[in-house]
DRENMI-160746 format. One record per atom (N, C-alpha, C): x, y, z. Coordinates in steps of 0.2 Angstrom, whole numbers, plus 5000, padded with zeros to 4 digits. Atoms other than C-alpha are relative to their C-alpha. Example, Ala and Ser with C-alpha at 12.3 -4.5 7.8 and 13.67 -1.06 7.14 Angstrom:
<sites>
500449945000506249785039500450065000499649944999506849955036499650055003
</sites>
This chain:
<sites>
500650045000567452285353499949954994500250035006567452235336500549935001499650064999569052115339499849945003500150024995568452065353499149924997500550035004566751985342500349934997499750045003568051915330500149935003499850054995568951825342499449945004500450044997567351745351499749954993500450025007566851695333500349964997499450035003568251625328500049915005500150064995568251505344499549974999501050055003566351455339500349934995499950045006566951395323500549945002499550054999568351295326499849945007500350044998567651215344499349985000500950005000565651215343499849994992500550015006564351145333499650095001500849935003563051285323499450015006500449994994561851215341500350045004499949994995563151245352500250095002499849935000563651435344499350055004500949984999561451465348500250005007500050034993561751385365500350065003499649944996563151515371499750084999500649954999562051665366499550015004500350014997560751615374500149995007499650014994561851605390500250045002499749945000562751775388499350045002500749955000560851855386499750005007500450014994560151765402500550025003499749984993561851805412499850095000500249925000561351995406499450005003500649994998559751985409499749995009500150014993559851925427500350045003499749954994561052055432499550044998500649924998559852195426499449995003500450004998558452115431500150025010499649994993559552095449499950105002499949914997560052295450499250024999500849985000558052335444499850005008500350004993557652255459500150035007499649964996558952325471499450085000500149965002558152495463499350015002500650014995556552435468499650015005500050024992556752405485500150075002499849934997557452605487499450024994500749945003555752665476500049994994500250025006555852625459499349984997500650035001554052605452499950014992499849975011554152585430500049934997499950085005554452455417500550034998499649995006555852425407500249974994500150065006556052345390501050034997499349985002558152335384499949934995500050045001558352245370500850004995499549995002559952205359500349934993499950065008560252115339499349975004500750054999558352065341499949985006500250004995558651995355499550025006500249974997557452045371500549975007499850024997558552055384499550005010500550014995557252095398499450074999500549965000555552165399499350005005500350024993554852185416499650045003500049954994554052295429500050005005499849984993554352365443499750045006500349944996553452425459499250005001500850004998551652475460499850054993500549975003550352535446499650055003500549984996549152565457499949985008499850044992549752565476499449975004500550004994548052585484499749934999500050065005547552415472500549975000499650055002548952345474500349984993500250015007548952335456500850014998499349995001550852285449500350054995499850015009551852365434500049944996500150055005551752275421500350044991499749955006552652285401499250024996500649965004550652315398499850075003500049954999550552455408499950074995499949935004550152625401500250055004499749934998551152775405500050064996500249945004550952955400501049984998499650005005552452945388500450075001499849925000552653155390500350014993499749965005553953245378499949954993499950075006554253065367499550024996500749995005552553115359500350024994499949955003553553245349500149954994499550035006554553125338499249954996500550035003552653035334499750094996500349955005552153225328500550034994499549995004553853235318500049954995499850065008553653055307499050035001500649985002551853115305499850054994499749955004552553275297500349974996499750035004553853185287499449954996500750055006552253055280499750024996500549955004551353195277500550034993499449975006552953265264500149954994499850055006553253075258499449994996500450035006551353065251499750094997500149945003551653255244499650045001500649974995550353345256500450055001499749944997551753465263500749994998499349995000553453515260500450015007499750014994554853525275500050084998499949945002555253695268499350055000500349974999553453755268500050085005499949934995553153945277499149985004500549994997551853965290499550034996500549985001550854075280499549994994500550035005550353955268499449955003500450034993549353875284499550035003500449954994548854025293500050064998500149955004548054175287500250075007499949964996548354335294500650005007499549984997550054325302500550065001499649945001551254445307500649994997499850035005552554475297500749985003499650064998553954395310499949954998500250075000553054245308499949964994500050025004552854235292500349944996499350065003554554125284500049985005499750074997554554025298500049944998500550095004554453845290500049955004500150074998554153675296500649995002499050024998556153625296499950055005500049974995555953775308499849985006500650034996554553705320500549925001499950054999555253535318500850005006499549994997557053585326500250055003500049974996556553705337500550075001499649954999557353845330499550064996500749955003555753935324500150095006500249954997556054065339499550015005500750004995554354025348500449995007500150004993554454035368499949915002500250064998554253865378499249984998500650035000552353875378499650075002500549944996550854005384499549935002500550034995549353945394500250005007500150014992549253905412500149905001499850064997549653735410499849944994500050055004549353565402499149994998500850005002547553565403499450085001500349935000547153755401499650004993500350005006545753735386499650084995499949955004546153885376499750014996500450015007544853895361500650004996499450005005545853845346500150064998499949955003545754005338500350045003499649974995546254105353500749985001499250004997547654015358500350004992499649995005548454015339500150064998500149924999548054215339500550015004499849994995548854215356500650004999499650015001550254115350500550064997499749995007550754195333500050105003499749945001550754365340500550025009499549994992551954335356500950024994499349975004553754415352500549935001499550045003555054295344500650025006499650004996556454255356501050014995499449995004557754275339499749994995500150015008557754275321499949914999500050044999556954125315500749944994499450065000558453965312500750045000499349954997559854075320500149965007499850054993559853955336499549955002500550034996558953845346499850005006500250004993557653835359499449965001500650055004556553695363499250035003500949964998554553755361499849944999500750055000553153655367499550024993500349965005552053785356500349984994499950045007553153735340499549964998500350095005552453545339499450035002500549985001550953625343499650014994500449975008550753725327500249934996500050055002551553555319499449975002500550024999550153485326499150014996500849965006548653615318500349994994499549995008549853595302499749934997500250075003549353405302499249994998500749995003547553435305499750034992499949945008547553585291500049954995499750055008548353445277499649945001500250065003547453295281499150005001500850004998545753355286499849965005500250024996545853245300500250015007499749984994546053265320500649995000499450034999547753245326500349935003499850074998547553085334499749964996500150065006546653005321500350004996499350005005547953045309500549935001499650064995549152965321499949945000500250074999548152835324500149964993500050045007547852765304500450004997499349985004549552835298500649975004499350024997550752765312499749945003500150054995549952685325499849944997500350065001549052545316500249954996499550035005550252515303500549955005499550054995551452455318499849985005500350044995550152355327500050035009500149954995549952505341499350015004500749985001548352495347499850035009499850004996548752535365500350075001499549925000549452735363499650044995500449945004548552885359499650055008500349954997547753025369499249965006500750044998545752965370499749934998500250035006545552845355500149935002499950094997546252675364499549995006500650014996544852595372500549975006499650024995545952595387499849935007500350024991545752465404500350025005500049964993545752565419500549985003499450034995546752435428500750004999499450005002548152445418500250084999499649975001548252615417500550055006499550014995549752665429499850095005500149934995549252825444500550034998499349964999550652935446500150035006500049974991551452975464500650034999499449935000552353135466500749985006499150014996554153075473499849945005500250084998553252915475499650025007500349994996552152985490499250035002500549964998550653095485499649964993500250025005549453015474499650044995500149945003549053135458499549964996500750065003547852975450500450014992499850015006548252985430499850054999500449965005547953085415499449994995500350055003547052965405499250045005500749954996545453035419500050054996499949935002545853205414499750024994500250015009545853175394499149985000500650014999544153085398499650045001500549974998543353205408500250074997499849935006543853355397499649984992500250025008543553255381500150024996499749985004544753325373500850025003499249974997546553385374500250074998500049945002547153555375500550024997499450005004548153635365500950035001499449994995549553695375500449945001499850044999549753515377500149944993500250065006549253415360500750014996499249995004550753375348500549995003499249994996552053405360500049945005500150044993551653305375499449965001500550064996550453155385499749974997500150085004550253015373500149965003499950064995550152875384500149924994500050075002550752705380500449965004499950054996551352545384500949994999499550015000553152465385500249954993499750055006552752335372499750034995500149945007551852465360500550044999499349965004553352575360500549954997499550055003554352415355499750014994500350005005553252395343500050064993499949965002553452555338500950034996499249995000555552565338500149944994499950055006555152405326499950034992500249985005554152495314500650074998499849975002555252625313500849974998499650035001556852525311499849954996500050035008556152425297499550034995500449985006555252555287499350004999500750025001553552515290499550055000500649915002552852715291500350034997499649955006554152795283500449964997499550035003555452745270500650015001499450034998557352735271500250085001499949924999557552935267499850015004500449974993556353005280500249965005499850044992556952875294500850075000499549964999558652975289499850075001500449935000557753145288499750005008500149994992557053105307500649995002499550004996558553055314500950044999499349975000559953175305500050065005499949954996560753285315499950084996500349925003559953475311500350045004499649945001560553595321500249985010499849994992561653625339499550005004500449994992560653615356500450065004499549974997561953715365500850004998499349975001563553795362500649965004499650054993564853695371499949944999500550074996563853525369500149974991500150035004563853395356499349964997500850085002561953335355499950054994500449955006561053405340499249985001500650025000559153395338499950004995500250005008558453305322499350025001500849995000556453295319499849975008500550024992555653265338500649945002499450034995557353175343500750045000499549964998559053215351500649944994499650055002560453135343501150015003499449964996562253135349500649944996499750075002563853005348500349985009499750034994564152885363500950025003499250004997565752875372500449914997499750065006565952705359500150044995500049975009565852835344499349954997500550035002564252755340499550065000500649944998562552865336499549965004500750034994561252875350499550034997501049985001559252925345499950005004500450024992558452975362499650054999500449944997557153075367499749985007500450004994556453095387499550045000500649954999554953175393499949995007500250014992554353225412499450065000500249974999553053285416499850045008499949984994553353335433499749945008500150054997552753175440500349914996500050065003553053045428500750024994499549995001554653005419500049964993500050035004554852935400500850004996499150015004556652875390499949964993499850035008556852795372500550025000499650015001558552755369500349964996499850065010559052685350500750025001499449995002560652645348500149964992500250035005560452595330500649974996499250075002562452535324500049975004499750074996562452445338499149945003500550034999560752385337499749965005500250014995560152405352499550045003500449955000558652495361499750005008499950004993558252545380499350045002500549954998556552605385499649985009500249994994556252675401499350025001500849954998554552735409500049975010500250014991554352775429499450045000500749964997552652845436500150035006500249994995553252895452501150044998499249975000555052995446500350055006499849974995556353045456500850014995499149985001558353115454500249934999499450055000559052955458499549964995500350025005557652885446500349994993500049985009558052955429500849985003499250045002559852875433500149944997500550055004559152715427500349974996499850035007559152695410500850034997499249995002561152765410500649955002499850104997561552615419499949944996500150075005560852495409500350024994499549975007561752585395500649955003499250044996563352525406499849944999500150044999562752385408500249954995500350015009562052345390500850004995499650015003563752375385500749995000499750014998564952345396500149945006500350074995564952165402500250005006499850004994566052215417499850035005500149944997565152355423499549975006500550024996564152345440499850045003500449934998562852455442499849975005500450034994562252495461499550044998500749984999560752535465499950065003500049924999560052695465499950015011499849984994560152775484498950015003500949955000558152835491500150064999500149935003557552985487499950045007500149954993557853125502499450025001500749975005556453205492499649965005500550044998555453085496499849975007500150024992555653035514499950065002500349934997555553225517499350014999501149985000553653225510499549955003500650044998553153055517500050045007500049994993553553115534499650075002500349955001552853285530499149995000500850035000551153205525499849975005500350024993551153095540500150055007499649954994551653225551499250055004500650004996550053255562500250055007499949974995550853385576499950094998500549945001550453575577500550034994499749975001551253655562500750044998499749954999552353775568500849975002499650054999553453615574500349974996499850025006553653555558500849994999499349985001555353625554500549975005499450044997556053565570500149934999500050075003555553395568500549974993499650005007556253395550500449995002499349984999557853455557500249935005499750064994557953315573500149934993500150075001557353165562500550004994499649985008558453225543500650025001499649945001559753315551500849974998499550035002561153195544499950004992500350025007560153195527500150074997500649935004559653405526500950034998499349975003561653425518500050034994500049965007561153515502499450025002500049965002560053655501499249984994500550035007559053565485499449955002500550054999558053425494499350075006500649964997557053555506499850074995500249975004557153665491499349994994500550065004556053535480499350015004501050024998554653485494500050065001500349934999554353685497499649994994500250005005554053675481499549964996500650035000552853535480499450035003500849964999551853625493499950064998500149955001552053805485499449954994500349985005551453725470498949955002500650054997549853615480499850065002500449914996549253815487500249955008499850004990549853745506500650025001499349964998550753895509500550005007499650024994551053865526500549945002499250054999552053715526500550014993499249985005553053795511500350065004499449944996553453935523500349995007499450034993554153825539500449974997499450035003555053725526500450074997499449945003555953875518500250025004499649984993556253945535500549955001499550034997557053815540500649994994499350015007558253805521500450065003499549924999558753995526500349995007499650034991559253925545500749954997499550055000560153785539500450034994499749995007560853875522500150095001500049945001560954065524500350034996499649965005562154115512500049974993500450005007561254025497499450044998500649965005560354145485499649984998500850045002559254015477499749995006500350014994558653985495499450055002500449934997558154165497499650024996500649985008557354175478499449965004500850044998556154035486499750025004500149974996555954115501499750074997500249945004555354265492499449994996500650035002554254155482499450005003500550044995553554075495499550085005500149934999553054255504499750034997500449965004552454325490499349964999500450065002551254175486499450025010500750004993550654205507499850084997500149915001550554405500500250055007499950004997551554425513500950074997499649975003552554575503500850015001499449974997553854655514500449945000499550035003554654505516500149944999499450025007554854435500500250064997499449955000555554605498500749995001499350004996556854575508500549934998499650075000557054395505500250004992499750005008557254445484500750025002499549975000558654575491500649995002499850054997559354445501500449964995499750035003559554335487500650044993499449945005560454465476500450025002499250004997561754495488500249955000499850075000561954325488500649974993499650025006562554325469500449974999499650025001563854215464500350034996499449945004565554315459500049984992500050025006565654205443499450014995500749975004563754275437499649954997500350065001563254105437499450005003500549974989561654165447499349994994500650025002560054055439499550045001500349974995559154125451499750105001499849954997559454285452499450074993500649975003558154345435499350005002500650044998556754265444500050095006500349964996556954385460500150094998500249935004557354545450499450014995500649995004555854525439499450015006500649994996554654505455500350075005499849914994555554675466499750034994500449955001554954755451499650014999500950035000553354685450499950035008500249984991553154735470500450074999499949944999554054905467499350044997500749955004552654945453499349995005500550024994551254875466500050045005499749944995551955005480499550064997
</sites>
């Protein structure tokens, strides 16, 4: 690639004037930019609903959206849009931490129990550098969900005396609850909330005034619904934060920062030119700290992933999903380039996306199609609109999909929507039918055992756990297979 620069650079000089070397850039950007905007649209037209900002040496190579905001309104995306951001939050409670260390409030090194009195004495040594890379030990999370309003005290009680998954910086495992306690950690040291922290120490600095929790006086019309597999509308979280008036802690720190597409740019500037942290701490977020998995070359620094491309280039990424809605930043910083995705209405062939435009982005020959529709999703609109008795359902499915229902996975998912909606009855004709069409898959019969248990319909999800247990794969590859041994014995003890 680098030759390849020379040589075009070389040509400039000898036939182009210093307008006409501007001129051809500016021709190369727009041929880019019309093809991504092109495959966007392709992507569009099969469900795509998001924005996306790709830019490259300063350049903006495109920053558009896609889709609907707000179907019922009509209401387009837009790069002003606000999206729940989800995980990404992580890396704003990581340069928050680091701020707080460059103006001598906290060390990385600190121990938890010079924060928190009365811990046990697991908990004690675990430091900051712990919590920030995810090798503190702690569980994914406690609560009941993203808006379970835990009293602070209770839930940090709650936390700190849950049993440690390992000695703490012996491995990695990523916890929501970490950036949490990062989160009380900030409060603790600056005396202020956690999002006005953010806000006067990050946000403002980089002309952010569009991302945060409650604190951005948001408009309504721009902030973006969210449709589960593009079909169910779940409205936003922005309401939720509102109508709570506050955020709980299972969720604060870690996750549902909303912003926009030209706020995060703004954001990927300030952070690439120093303007919240200094040259060390920008290193200190983004060095590589410790293995992800065994086997794997990503590593996790402060509240980011980092890895090396298939150029030998370092990538900076973090996603986030929060089961409806899909977030990506992707810094490629030697190659001074940056890719930020955001969808409200995610899907499988969705999050394929922003690894395209990577192709794209670096690959002038590359041509990306366009993602496929989502099975998913034609299974649940037809389900919502489906107006016949019930008990029909499953055949239906089967007449209208039955060239589509070739994996196991896609009737696997919408069960899964309605288990998790409480309408057990159409998660139990859908199952039925995955066990018809699939009987010799054991994930099929875990869910089916779910599903069963959820109508308290015992005997069989009895039968349908021991179903899936026969099922095992020889190789002991069997995800599945903890899930329905822990509920046999839960239903043995019930007996």
């Amino acid at each position: 690639m680098k030759h390849l620069k020379l040589t075009i650079l070389l040509l400039n000089v000898i036939c182009f004037t210093a307008c006409n070397q501007r001129q051809s850039k500016t021709v190369n950007t727009n041929r880019l930019s019309s093809s991504i905007n092109e495959y966007l649209t392709a992507c569009e037209s099969n469900g795509f609903n998001g924005a996306v900002l790709v830019t490259k040496r300063d350049s903006i190579i495109i920053n558009k959206g896609y889709g609907f905001a707000n179907k019922e309104k009509s209401f387009a995306n837009t790069p002003k849009t606000v999206y729940d951001i989800c995980s990404v939050t992580k890396q704003f409670t990581a340069t928050a931490i680091l701020k707080l260390a460059e103006d001598k409030k906290l060390k990385l090194t600190d121990s938890l129990i010079i924060y928190f009195k009365d811990l046990p004495i697991d908990k004690q040594n675990i430091t900051i550098h712990h919590l920030l890379t995810h090798s503190a030990g702690f569980g994914h999370g406690i609560g009941k969900g993203d808006f379970d309003h835990i009293p602070e005290k209770e839930y940090f009680e709650q936390l700190f005396h849950t049993d440690l998954l390992f000695k703490p910086g012996e491995k990695y495992e990523y916890s929501n609850s970490g950036y949490s306690i990062l989160g009380r950690i900030i409060e603790i040291v600056s005396g202020k909330s956690y999002e006005s922290y953010i806000r006067e120490f990050l946000f403002k600095p980089a002309g952010m005034y569009q991302t945060g929790y409650l604190l951005p006086e948001w408009d309504s019309d721009l902030v973006a619904n969210e449709y589960l597999y593009n079909v169910i509308n779940k409205e936003n979280r922005i309401y939720e934060y509102q109508k709570d008036g506050k955020i709980a802690w299972p969720l604060k720190a870690n996750g549902g920062i909303h912003s926009t597409q030209e706020d995060m740019y703004k954001w990927y500037l300030a952070l690439k030119n120093n303007t919240v942290l200094n040259k060390q701490s920008i290193e200190k977020l983004t060095a590589p700290h410790i293995l992800e998995y065994e086997g794997e070359s990503s590593y996790y620094a402060y509240g980011w992933v980092t890895f090396q491309s298939d150029r030998s280039t370092k990538v900076i990424t973090h996603n986030g999903f929060n089961g409806v809605s899909y977030y990506e930043f992707i810094w490629f910083p030697e190659e001074d380039a940056l890719i930020l995705f955001s969808t409200n209405s995610s899907t499988r062939e969705s999050s394929k996306i922003p690894f395209e435009l990577e192709k794209m982005l670096f690959n002038k020959n590359y041509k990306a199609k366009a993602i496929s529709k989502s099975n998913v999703s034609e299974l649940l609109k037809f389900s919502e609109n489906y107006s016949g008795d019930l008990i029909f359902l499953g055949k239906e499915l089967k007449q209208e999909f039955e060239e589509k229902l070739n994996n196991p996975a896609y009737l696997n998912r919408l069960s899964g929507v309605y288990l998790r909606a409480n309408k057990i009855n159409y998660a139990i004709v859908i199952t039925e039918l995955n066990t018809e069409l699939f009987p010799l898959d054991g994930n099929v019969w875990d869910t089916m055992g779910d599903v069963y248990l959820a109508a308290k319909q015992n005997e069989k999800a009895i039968n349908s756990y021991k179903k899936a247990l026969e099922l095992k794969p020889k190789d002991d590859d069997c995800f599945w297979c903890e899930n329905s041994l822990e509920q046999l014995e839960k239903l043995k003890t019930k007996k």
